[in-house]
C-alpha positions in Angstrom: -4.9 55.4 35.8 -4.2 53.9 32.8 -4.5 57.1 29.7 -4.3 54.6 26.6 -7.5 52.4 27.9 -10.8 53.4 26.5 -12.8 53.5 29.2 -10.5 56.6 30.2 -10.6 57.9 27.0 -14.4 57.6 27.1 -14.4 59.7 30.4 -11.9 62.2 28.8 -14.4 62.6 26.3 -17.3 63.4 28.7 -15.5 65.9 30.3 -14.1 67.8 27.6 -18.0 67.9 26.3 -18.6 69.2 29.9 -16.3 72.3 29.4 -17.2 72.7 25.9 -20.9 72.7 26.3 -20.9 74.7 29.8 -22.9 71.7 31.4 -20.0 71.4 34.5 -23.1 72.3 36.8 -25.9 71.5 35.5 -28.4 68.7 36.1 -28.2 64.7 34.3 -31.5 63.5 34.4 -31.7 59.8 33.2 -34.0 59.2 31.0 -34.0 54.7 30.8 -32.1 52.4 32.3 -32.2 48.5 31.7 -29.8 45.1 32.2 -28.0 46.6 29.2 -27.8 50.1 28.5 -28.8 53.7 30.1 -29.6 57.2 28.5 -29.1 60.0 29.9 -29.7 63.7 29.2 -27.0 66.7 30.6 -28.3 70.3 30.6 -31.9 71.4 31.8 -32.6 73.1 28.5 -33.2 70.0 26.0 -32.5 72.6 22.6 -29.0 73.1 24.5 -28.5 69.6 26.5 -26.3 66.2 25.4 -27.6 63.1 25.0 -25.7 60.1 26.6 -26.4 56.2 25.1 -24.4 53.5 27.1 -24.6 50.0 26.6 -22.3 46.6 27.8 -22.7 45.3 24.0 -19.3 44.2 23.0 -18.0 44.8 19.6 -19.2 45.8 16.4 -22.9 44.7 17.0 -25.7 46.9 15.6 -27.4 49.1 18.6 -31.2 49.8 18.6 -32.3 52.0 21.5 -36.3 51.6 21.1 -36.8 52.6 24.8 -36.5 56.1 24.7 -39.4 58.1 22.2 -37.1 60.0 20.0 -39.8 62.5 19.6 -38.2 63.6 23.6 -34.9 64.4 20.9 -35.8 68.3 20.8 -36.6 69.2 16.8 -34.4 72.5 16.1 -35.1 74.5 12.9 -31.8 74.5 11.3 -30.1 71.5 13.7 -29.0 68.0 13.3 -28.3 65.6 16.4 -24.6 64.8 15.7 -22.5 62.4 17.7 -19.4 64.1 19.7 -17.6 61.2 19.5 -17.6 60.4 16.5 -18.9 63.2 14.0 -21.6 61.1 12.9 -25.3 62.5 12.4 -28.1 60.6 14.2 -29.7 57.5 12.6 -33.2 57.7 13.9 -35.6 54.8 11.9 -39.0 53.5 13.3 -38.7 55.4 16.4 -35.9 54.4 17.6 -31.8 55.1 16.9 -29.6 53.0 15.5 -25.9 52.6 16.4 -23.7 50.6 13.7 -21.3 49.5 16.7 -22.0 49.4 20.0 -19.7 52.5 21.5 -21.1 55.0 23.5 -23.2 58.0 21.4 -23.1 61.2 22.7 -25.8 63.4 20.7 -25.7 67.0 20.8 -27.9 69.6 18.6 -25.8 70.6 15.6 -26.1 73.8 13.5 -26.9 72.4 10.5 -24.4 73.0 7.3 -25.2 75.3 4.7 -24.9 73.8 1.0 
């Protein structure tokens, strides 16, 4: 294996959240699937689960996963849904969430900072 490509780097990623978030047994349910991208959900519990949104966009191309209700994104008191990968909070508009590229998002539930 190749260590400097990102497609290992992605799957590094995935299995440190594994560890981290205790999901090494735990069930993936998929949630969509299309020609161009799949979500998928890690952990039974939804409060305490990661979300997974995969696409074969290339480059810096806007993302807008409209397929998948965000209302199924579990609404925490006192949570965010951040991205694991790269710190970001979620962008949810219309429904939907937005990407500003399109690399891999992987949303966990985020306690949220205190001012």
């Amino acid at each position: 294996f190749k260590a400097s490509t990102e497609m290992y780097k992605l799957l590094a990623d995935l299995n440190s959240i594994r560890k981290e978030f205790d999901l090494r047994l735990s069930v993936m349910s998929v949630l969509h699937v299309d020609d161009s991208s799949i979500i998928f959900r890690r952990g039974e519990n939804p409060r305490r689960s990661v979300w997974v949104f995969v696409n074969n966009d290339v480059g810096n191309t806007t993302r807008v996963y409209c397929a998948l209700n965000v209302s199924l994104l579990p609404d925490t008191p006192g949570y965010y849904w951040k991205d694991y990968l790269t710190g970001r909070t979620a962008n949810f508009k219309h429904g939907c969430v937005v990407s500003s590229d399109a690399w891999p998002m992987v949303f966990f539930p985020s306690p949220a900072q205190m001012p």
